[in-house]
Phi, psi and omega in degrees: 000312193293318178356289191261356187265142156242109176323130208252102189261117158289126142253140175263145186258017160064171209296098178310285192326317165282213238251328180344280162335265202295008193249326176311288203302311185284340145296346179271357165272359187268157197286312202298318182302305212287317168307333176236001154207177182232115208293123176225141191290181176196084193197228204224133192285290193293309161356284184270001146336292204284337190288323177290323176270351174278348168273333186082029188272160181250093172185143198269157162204144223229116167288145161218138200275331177234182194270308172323319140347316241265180173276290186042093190220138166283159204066001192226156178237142178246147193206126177249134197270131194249319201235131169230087180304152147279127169283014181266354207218343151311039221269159163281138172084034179227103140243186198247173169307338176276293184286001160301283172338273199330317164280031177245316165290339182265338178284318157329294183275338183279001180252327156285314166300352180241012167268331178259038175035054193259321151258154171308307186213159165231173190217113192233137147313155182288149185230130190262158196279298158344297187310307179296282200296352168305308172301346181111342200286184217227348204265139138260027136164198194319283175348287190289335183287294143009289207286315203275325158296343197260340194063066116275119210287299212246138182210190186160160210249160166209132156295093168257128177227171219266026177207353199188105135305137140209147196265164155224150195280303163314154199235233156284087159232169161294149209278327170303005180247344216281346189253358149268019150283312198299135184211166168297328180300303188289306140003273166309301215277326161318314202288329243233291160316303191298309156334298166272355160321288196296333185274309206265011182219338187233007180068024207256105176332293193223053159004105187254121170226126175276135192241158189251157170269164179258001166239170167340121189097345226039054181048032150031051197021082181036018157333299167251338173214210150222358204299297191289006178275295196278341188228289168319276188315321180253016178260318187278328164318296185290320111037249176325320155313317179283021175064046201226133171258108174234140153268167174105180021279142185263144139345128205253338175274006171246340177304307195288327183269030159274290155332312191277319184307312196139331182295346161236179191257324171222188139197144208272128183224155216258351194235123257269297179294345176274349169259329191273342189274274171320318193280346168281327174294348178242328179231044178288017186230348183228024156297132181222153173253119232237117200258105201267190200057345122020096163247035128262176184254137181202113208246159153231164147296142133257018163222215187252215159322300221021082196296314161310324250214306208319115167092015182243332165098013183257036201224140180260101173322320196346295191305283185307358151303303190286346166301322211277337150343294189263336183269307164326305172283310153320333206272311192295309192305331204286349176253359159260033176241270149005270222288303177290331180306000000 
């Protein structure tokens, strides 16, 4: 069954004003995506339109009200319309509380199709954060909106590309709050989550994870610090009593080019910029970000708006190719997983 079946991916087209729109398209123009899935958009029809005639591109697109509707064809986008923006007030790379809203409304309905098990899977476009609070939400960015529509008590964001994972157990905070985040708990229930991640969404049988320290050194027996004494180390102990293969706390400037080498599968990081700073120098064009705990499958970009760009025709599909990929292929393991069960 999984052979032939292609998985039906909701995209969100992310922040109308950004690179969102033209990143759709120019990904829905390679031939190859349509072979392993079946794309359906979750936005504003005329956005993308005109991103497509300010650009010059040749590709058709078909509104549709249900998923059952769509073509899913190469030459054509299928688009379930959320929004009917103006385009006098629609400008690219400015935006605004109405267009804020609106990327908000499309994450919104692509999480009711896939609670309601109408897509498989999503793949959300980039969103700027500024843009959301402009709208009023309460969210700093995909993740918590994800978690909070979702009832998921425990989640995390993790960036994956085909050389480097890394999960974090902190998210968006200010990096001065980030060492009262860390406990033995929090610490732990990542590491624990990146596991069963790895085993049920990426298929990887006996997962190896390295966890990093958060000061210098790995605090150099609390030399420079203590996070790793009071929270890490015995948050990755217990880890390893559970029969979980984890290391650390590691150093964090010699860990990633080990990590990158082959030797873990992830890695558990305590912060936003200590995982995201490596994992971008290597996969900043084919990264994709992957919101684990979830009891939907939800794939992302890894990068933003880009507001500069937006409506120029310079923006690279790439990340969101390998996103809308990686939901694909999670959606096949979890029914050849199914099938055997």
């Amino acid at each position: 069954m999984t052979d032939k079946y292609r998985p039906l991916v909701g995209i969100t087209m992310g922040d109308p004003v950004g690179i969102g729109p033209e990143i759709i398209y120019r990904a829905l123009e390679r031939p190859g995506l349509f072979e392993a899935v079946r794309p359906l958009v979750v936005g504003d029809a005329r956005i993308l339109k005109k991103a497509v005639a300010d650009t010059g591109a040749d590709i058709r697109i078909s509104v549709v009200s249900t998923p059952g509707e769509g073509v899913y064809a190469l030459g054509w986008i299928d688009v379930m319309d959320v929004s009917d923006l103006d385009l006098k007030n629609a400008q690219w790379g400015r935006p605004t509380p109405t267009t804020g809203q609106a990327m908000i409304d499309y994450i919104n309905r692509a999480v009711d199709l896939a609670l309601e098990n109408r897509v498989d899977a999503i793949a959300t476009g980039p969103v700027n954060k500024a843009a959301m609070k402009l709208a009023g939400s309460r969210f700093h960015g995909h993740t918590e909106l994800f978690a909070a529509r979702t009832e998921a008590k425990e989640y995390a964001m993790m960036m994956a590309g085909n050389r480097l994972r890394v999960v974090l157990v902190t998210i968006h905070m200010p990096l001065k709050d980030v060492s009262g985040a860390l406990s033995r708990e929090s610490v732990g229930k990542t590491i624990v989550l990146t596991n069963r991640s790895l085993k049920e969404r990426f298929g990887i049988p006996s997962p190896r994870i390295a966890v990093a320290g958060f000061n210098p050194h790995a605090g150099e027996e609390e030399m420079f610090g203590s996070e790793e004494v009071r929270a890490i180390r015995p948050a990755v102990s217990a880890a390893v009593d559970a029969g979980i293969d984890a290391v650390g706390p590691l150093p964090p400037d010699t860990l990633f080019y080990h990590a990158v080498k082959g030797a873990y599968d992830a890695v558990v990081c305590m912060y936003h910029d200590q995982g995201l700073i490596p994992f971008k120098m290597i996969h900043f064009e084919d990264g994709v970000n992957v919101t684990l705990g979830l009891p939907i499958i939800r794939t992302s970009v890894d990068h933003g708006t880009a507001y500069d760009i937006a409506g120029r025709g310079m923006a690279d599909p790439g990340s969101l190719v390998a996103a809308v990929e990686m939901a694909a292929r999670q959606v096949l393991f979890k029914m050849n997983q199914a099938e055997k069960a």
